[in-house]
Structures are given as C-alpha cells and as structure tokens.
Backbone and ligand atoms as CSV (ligand in chain L), in Angstrom:
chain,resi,resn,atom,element,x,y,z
A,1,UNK,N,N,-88.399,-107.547,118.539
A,1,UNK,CA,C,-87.686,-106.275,118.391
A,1,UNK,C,C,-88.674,-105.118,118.539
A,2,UNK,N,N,-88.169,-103.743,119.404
A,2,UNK,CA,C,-88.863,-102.452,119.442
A,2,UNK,C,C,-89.005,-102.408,118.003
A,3,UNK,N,N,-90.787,-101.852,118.007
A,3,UNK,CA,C,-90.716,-101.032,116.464
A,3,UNK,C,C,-91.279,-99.628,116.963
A,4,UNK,N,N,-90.661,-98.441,116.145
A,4,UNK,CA,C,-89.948,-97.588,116.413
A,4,UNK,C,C,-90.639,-96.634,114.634
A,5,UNK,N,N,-91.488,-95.623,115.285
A,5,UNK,CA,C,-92.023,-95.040,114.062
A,5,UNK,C,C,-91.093,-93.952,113.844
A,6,UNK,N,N,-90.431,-93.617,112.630
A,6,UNK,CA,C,-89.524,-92.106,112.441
A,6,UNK,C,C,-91.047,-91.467,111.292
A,7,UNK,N,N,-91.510,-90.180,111.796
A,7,UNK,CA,C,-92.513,-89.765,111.231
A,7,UNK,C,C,-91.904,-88.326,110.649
A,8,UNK,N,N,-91.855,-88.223,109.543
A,8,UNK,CA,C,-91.811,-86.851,108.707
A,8,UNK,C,C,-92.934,-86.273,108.158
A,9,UNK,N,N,-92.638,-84.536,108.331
A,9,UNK,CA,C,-93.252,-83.854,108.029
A,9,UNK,C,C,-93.272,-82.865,107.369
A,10,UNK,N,N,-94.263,-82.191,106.554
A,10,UNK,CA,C,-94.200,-81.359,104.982
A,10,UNK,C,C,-92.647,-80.759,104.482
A,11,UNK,N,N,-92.302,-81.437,103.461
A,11,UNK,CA,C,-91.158,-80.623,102.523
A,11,UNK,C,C,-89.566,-81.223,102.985
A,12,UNK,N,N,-90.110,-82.431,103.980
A,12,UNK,CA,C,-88.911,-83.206,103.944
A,12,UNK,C,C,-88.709,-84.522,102.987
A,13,UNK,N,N,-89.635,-84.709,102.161
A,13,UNK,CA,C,-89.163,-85.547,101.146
A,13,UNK,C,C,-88.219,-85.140,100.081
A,14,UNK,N,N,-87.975,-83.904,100.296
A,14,UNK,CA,C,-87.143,-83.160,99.407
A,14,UNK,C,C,-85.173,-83.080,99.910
A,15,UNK,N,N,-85.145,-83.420,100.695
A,15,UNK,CA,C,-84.200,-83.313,101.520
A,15,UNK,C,C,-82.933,-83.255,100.419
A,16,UNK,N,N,-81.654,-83.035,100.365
A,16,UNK,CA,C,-80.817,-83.422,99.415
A,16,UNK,C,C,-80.774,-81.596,98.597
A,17,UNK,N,N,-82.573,-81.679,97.581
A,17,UNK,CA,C,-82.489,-80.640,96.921
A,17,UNK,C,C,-82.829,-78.915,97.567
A,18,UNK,N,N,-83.570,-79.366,99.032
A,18,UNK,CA,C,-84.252,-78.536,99.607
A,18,UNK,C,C,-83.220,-77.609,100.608
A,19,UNK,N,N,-82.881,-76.422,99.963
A,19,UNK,CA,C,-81.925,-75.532,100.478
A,19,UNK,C,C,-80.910,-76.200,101.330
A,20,UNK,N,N,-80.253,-76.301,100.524
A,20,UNK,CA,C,-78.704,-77.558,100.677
A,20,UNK,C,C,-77.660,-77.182,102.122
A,21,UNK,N,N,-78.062,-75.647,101.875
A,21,UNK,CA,C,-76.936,-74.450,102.929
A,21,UNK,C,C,-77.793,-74.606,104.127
A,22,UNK,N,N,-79.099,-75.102,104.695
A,22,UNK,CA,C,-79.724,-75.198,105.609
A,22,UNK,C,C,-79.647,-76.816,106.018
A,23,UNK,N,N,-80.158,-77.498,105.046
A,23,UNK,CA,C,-80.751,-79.241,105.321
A,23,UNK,C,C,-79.796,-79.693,105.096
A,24,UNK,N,N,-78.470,-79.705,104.533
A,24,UNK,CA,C,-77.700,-80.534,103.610
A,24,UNK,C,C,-77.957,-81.103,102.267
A,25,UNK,N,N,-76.573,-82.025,101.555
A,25,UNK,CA,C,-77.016,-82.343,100.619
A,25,UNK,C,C,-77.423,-83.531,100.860
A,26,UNK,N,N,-77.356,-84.553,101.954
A,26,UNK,CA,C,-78.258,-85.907,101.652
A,26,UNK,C,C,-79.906,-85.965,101.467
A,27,UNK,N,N,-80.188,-87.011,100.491
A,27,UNK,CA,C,-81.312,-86.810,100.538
A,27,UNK,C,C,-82.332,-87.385,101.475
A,28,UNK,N,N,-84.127,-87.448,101.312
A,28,UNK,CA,C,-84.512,-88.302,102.167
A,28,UNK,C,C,-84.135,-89.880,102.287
A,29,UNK,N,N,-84.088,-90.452,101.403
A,29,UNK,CA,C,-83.809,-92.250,100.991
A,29,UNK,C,C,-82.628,-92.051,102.095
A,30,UNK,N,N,-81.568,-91.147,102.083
A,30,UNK,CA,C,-80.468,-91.229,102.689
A,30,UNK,C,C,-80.737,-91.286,104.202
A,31,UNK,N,N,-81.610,-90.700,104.517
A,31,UNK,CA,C,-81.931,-89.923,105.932
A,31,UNK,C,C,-82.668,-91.750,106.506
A,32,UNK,N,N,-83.464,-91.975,105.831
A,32,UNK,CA,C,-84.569,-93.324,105.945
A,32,UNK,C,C,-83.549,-94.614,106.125
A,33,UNK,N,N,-82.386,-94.355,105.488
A,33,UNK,CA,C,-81.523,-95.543,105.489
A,33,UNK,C,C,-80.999,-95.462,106.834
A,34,UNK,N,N,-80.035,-94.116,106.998
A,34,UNK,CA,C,-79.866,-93.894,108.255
A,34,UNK,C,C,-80.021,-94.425,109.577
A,35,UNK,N,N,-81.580,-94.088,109.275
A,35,UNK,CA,C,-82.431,-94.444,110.494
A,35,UNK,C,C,-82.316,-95.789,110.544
A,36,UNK,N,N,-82.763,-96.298,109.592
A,36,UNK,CA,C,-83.096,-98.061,109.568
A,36,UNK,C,C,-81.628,-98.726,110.206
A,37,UNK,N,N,-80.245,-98.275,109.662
A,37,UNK,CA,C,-79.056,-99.024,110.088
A,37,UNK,C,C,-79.204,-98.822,111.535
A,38,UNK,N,N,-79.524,-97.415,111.602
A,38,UNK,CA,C,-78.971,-97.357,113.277
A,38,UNK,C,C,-79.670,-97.975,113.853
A,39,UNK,N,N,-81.766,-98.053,113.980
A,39,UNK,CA,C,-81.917,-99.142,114.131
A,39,UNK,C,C,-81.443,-100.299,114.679
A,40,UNK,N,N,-80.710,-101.275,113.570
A,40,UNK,CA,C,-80.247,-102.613,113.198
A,40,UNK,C,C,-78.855,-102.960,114.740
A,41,UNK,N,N,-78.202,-101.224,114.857
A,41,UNK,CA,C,-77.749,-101.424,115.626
A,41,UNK,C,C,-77.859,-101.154,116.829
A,42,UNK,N,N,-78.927,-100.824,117.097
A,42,UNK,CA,C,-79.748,-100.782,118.475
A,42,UNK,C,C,-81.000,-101.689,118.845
A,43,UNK,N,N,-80.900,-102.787,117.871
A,43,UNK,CA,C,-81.632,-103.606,118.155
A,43,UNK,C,C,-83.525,-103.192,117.949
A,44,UNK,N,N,-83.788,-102.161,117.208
A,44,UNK,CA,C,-84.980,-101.218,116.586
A,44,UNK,C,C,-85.317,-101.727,115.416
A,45,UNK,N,N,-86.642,-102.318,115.641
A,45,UNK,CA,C,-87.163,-102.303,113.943
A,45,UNK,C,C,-87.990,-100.609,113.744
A,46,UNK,N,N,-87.192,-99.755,112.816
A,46,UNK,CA,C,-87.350,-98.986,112.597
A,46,UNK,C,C,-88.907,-98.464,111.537
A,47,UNK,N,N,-89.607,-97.866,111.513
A,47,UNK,CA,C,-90.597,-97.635,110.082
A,47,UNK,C,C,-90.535,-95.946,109.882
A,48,UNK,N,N,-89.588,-95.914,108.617
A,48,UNK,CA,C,-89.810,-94.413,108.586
A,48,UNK,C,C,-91.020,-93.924,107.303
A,49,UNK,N,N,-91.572,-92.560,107.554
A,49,UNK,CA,C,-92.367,-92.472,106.943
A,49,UNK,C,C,-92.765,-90.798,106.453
A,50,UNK,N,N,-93.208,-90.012,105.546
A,50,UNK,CA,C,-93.071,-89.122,105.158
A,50,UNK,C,C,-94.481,-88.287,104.718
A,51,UNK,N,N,-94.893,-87.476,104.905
A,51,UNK,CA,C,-96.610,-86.580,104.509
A,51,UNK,C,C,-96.050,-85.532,104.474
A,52,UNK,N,N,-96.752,-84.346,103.453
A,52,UNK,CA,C,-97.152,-83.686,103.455
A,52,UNK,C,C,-98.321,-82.927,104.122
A,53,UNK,N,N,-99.272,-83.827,104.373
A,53,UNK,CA,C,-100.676,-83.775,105.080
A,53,UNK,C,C,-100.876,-83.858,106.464
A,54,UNK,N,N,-101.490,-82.761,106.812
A,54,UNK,CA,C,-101.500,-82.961,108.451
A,54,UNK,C,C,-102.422,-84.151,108.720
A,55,UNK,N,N,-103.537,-84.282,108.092
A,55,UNK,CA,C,-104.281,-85.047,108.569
A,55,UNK,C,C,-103.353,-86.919,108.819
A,56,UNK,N,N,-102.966,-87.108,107.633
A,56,UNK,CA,C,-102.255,-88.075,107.180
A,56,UNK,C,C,-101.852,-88.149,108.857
A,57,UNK,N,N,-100.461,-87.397,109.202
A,57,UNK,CA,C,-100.053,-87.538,110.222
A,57,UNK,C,C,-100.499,-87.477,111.542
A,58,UNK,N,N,-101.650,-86.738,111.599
A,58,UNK,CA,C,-102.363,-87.338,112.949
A,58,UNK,C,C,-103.237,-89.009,112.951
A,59,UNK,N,N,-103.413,-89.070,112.057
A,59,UNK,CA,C,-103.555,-90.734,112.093
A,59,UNK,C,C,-102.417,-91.656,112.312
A,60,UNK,N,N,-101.317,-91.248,111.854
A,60,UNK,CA,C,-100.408,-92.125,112.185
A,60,UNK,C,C,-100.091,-91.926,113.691
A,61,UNK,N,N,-99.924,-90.870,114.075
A,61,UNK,CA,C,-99.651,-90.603,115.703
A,61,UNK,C,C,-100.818,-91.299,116.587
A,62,UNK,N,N,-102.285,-91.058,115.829
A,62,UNK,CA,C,-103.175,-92.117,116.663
A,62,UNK,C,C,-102.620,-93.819,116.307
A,63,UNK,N,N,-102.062,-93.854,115.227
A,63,UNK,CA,C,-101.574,-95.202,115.459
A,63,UNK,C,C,-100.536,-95.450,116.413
A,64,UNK,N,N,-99.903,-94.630,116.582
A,64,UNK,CA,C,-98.825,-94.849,117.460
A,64,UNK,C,C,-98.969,-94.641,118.797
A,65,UNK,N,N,-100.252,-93.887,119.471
A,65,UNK,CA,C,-100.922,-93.794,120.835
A,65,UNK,C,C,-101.463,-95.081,120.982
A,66,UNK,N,N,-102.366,-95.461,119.826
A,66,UNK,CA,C,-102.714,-97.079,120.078
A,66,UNK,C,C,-101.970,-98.190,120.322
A,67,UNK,N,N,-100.842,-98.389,119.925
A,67,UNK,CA,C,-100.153,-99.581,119.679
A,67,UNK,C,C,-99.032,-99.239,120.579
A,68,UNK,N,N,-98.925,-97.849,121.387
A,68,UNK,CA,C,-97.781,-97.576,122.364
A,68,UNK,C,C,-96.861,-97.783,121.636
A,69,UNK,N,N,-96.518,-97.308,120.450
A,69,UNK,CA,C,-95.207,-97.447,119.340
A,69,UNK,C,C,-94.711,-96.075,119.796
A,70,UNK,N,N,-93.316,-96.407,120.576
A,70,UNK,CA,C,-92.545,-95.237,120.325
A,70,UNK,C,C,-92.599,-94.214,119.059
A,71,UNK,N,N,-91.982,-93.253,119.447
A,71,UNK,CA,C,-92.157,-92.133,117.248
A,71,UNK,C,C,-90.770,-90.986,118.195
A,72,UNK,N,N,-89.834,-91.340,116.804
A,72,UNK,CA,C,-89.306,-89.739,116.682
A,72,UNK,C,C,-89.818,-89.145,115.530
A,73,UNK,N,N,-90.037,-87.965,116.277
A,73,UNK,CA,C,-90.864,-87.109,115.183
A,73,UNK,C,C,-90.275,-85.745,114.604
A,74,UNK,N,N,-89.783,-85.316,113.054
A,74,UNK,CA,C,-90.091,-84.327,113.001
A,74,UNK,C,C,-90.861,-83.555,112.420
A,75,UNK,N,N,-91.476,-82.986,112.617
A,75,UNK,CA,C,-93.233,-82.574,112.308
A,75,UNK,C,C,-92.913,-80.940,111.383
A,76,UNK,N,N,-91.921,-80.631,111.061
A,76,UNK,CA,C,-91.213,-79.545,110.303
A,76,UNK,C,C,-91.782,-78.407,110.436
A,77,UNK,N,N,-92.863,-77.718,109.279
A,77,UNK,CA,C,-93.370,-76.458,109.482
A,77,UNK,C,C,-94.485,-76.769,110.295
A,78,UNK,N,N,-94.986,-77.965,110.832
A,78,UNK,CA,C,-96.633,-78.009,111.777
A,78,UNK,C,C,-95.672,-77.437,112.991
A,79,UNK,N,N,-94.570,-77.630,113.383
A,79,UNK,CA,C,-94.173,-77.969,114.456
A,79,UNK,C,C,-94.574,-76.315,114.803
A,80,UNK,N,N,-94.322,-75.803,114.347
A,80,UNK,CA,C,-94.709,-74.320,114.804
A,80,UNK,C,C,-96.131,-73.529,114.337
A,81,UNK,N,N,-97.363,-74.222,114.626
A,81,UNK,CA,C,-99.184,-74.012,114.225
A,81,UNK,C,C,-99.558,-75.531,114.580
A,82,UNK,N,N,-99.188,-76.277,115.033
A,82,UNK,CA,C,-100.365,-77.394,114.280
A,82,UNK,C,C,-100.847,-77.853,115.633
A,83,UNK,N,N,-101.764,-77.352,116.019
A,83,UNK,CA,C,-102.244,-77.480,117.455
A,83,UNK,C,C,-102.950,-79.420,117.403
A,84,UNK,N,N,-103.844,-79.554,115.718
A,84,UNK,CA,C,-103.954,-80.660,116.193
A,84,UNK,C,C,-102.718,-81.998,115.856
A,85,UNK,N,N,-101.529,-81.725,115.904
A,85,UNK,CA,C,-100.908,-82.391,115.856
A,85,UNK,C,C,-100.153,-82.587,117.291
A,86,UNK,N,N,-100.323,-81.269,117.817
A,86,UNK,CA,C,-100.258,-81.257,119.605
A,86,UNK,C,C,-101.111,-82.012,120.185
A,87,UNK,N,N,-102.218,-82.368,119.904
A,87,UNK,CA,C,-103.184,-82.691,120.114
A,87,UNK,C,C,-103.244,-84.245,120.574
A,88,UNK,N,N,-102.997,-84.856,119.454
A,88,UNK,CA,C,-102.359,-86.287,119.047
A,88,UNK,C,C,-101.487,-86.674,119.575
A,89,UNK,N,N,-100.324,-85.701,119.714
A,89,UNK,CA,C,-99.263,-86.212,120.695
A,89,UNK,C,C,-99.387,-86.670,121.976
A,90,UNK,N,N,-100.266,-85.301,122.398
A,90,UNK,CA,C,-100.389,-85.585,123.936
A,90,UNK,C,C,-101.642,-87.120,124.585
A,91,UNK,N,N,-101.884,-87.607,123.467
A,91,UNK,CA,C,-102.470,-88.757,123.878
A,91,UNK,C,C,-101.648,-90.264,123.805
A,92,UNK,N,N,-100.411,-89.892,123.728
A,92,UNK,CA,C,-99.963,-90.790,123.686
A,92,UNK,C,C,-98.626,-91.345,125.166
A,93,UNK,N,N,-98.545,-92.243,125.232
A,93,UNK,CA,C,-97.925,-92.767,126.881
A,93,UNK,C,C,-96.548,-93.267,126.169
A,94,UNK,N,N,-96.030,-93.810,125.472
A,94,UNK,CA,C,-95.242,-94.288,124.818
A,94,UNK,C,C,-93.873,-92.979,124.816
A,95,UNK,N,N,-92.444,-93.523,124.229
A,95,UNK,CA,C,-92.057,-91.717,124.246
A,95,UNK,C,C,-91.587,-91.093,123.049
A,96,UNK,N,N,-91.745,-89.905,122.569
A,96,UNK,CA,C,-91.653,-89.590,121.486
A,96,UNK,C,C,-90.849,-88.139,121.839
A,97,UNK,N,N,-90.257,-88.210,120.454
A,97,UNK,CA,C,-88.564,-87.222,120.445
A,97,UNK,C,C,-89.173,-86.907,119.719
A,98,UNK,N,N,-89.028,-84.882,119.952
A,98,UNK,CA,C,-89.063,-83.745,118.550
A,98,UNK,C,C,-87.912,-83.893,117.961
A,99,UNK,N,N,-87.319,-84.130,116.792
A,99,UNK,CA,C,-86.335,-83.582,116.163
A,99,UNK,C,C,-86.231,-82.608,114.865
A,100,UNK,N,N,-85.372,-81.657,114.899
A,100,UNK,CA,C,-85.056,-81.053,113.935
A,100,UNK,C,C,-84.006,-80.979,113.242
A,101,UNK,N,N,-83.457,-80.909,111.685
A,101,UNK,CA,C,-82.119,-81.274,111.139
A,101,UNK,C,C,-81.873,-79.736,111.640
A,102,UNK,N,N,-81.962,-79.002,111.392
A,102,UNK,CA,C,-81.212,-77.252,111.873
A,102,UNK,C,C,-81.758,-77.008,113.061
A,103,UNK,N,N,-81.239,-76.256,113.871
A,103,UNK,CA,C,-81.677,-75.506,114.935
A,103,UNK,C,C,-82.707,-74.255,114.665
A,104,UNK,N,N,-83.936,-74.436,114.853
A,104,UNK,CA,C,-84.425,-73.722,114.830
A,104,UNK,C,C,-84.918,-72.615,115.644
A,105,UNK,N,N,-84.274,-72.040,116.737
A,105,UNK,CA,C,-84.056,-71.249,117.861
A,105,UNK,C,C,-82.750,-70.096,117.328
A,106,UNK,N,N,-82.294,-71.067,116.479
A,106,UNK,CA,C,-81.050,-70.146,115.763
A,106,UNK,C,C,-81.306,-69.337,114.570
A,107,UNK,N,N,-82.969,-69.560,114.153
A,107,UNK,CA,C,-83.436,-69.060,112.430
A,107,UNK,C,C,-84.145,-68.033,112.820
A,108,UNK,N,N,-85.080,-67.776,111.724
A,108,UNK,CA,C,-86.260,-66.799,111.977
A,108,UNK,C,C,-87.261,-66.936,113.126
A,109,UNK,N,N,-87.746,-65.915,113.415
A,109,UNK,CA,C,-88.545,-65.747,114.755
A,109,UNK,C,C,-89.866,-66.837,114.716
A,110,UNK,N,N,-90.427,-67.007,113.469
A,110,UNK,CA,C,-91.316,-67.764,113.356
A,110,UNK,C,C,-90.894,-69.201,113.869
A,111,UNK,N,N,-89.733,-69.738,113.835
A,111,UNK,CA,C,-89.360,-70.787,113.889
A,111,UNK,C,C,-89.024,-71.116,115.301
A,112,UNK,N,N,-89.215,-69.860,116.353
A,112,UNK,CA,C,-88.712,-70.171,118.052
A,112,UNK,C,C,-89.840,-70.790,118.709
A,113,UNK,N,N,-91.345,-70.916,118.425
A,113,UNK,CA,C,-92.149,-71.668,118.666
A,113,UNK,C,C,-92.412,-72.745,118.133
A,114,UNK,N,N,-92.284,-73.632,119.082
A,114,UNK,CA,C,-92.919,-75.569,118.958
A,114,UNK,C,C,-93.907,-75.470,119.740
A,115,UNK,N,N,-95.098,-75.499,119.414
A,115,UNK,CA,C,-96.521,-75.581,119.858
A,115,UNK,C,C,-96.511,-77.153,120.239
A,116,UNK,N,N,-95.484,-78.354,119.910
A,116,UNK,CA,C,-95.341,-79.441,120.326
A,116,UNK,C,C,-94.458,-79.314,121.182
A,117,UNK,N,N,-93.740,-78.998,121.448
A,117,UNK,CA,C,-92.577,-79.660,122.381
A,117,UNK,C,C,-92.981,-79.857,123.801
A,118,UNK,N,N,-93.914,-79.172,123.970
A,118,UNK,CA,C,-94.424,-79.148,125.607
A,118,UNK,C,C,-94.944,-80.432,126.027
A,119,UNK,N,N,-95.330,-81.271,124.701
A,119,UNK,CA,C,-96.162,-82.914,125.182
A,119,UNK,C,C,-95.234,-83.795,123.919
A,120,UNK,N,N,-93.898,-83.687,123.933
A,120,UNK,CA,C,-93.159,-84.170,123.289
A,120,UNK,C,C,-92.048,-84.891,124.614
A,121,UNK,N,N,-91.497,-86.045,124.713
A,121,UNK,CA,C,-90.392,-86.386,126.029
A,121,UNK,C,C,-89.518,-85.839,126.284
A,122,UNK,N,N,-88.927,-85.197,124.877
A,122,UNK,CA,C,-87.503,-84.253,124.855
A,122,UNK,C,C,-87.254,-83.769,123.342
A,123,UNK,N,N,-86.828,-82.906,122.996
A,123,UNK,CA,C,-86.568,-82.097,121.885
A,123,UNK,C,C,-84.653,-82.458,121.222
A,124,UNK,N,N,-84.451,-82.460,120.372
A,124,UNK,CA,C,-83.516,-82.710,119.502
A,124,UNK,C,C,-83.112,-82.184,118.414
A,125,UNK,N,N,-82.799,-81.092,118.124
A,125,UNK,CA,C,-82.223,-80.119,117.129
A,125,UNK,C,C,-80.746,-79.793,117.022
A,126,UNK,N,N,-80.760,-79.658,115.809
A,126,UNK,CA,C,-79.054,-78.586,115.486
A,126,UNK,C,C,-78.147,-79.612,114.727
A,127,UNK,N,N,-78.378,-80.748,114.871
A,127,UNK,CA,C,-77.393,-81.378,114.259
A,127,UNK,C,C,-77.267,-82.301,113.299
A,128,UNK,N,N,-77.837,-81.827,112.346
A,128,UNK,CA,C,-78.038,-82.471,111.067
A,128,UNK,C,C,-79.187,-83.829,111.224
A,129,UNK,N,N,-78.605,-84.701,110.231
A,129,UNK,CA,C,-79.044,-86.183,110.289
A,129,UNK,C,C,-78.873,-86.784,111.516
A,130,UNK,N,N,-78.084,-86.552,112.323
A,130,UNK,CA,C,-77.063,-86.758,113.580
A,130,UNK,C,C,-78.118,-86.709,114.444
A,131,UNK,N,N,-79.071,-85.600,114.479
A,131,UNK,CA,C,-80.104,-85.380,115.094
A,131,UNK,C,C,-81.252,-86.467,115.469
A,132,UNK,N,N,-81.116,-87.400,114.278
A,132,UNK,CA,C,-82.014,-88.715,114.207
A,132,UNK,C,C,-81.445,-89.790,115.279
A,133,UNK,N,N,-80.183,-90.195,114.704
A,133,UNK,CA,C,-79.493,-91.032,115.245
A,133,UNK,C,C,-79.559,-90.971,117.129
A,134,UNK,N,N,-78.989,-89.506,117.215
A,134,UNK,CA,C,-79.595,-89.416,118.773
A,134,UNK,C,C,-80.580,-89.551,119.415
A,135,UNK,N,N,-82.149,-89.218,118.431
A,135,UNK,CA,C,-82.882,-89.618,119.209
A,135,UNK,C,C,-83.534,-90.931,119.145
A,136,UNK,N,N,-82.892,-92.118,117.789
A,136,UNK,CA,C,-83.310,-93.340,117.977
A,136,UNK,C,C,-82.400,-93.778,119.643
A,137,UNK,N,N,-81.744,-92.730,119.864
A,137,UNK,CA,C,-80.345,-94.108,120.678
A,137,UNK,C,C,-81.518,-93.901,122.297
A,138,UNK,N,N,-82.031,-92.162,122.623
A,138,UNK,CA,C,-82.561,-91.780,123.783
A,138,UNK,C,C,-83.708,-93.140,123.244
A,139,UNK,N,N,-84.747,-93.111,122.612
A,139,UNK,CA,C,-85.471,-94.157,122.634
A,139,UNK,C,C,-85.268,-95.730,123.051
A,140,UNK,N,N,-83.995,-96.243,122.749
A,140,UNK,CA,C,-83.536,-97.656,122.724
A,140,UNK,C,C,-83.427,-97.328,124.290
A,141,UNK,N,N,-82.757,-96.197,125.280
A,141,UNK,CA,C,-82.232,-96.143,126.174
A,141,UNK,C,C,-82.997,-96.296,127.384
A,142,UNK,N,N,-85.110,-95.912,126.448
A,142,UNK,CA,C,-85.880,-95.242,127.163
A,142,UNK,C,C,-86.528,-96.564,127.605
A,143,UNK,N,N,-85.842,-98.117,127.117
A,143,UNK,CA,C,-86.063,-99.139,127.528
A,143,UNK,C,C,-87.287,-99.754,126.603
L,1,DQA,C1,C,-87.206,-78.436,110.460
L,1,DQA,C2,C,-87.259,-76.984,110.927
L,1,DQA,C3,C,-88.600,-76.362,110.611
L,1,DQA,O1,O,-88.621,-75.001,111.031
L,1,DQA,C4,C,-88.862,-76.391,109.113
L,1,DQA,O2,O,-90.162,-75.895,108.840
L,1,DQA,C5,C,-88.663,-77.733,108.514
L,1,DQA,C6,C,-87.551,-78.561,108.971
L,1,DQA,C7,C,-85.812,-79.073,110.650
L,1,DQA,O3,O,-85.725,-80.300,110.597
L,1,DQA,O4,O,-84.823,-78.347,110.830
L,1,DQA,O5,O,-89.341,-78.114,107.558
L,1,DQA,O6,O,-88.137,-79.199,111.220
C-alpha cells in the first residue's frame, strides 16, 4: 500500500477550539481520522502528523524527499514566510498538495502569499476538512 504523509503545521493541533467561525468545530483527532478512513478507501496507508516547529517539519519533508513519500501538506502560518520550508519542498520528486481548511485569498492580505505553492504540485483550499479528502484522492490519482 501507498504511504502517504498528511503533515501539519503550527496551531493546527487546536482545531475544534481554534476560532470555530474560521476552522470549524471538528477537532484535530477528527481531521487525522478523516484522513486515515479516506485513506482505507483509496487504498493509502495514511501517517498524519502535527508541529509546531519549523525545524521539526523540514525534517520530516527531508524524510519524505528521501523515501519519495508522497505529503499533503498544510504548512499553516509558514505557508506564508517559511522560505526554508520552500526549500525542502522543492527537493522533493514525489507529489505533494498545499492544503488549506479556509481560503486564504479570501482573508487578510498577509494570508494572499504562499511562498510554497510555487514548488508545491497543486494547491487546495476553501473547503473545510473536505479540503484533505481531495487532496488524498489527487494523490491516489497521481498513481
Ligand atoms: C490555514 C490558513 C493559514 O493562513 C493559517 O495561518 C493557518 C491555517 C488553513 O488551513 O486555512 O494556520 O493554513
């Protein structure tokens, strides 16, 4: 079976309590389960996983350049500064989905730049948890 990294980033372990009118009310466990069923039904062994720490997460992305492990990623507030998390990405051959639970093109100005998306395969925002699910399915699709 594909294994299939879902990588989170700062202040999404909070999910559920973390401004409810933006993220929703499910929480992360909810979001992780999610992933894992859909997974199950796309034939994905899923590993989801959660930091605060940039560093944290550029090691895992070098794990995932190494081992050619697909990753949907959403990389949250790096996604807009974190050059070396751009960095990391772009060394990798495998394909990896930005996602975001809100649209962030639709928020504050700070939020219209992804300093990733340019060495990301395709971008995925606006639609909640929903947002995941789509981009495990583009991955399963991506062969
Ligand atoms: C987010 C959007 C980011 O702007 C924000 O910093 C996040 C979450 C999203 O999933 O909508 O933490 O990536």
């Amino acid at each position: 079976m594909k294994l299939v990294y879902v990588l989170n980033g700062p202040n999404l372990s909070r999910l559920g309590t973390r401004e409810p009118d933006v993220y929703g009310a499910e929480t992360f466990a909810d979001l992780a389960e999610l992933c894992r069923e859909t997974g199950r039904e796309l034939g994905l062994s899923v590993e989801v996983r959660q930091t605060d720490d940039e560093a944290e997460m550029v090691g895992w992305l070098h794990e995932a350049a190494d081992g050619k492990i697909p990753v949907v990623l959403n990389p949250a507030a790096f996604t807009h500064y974190s050059y070396a998390l751009r960095d990391a990405i772009a060394q990798r051959t495998a394909p990896l989905v930005e996602v975001h639970i809100s649209n962030p093109a639709a928020r504050e100005e700070f939020r219209h730049t992804s300093v990733v998306a340019a060495v990301a395969t395709g971008t995925i925002a606006g639609f909640g948890l929903t947002s995941y699910v789509l981009a495990l399915r583009a991955v399963a699709d991506a062969g």
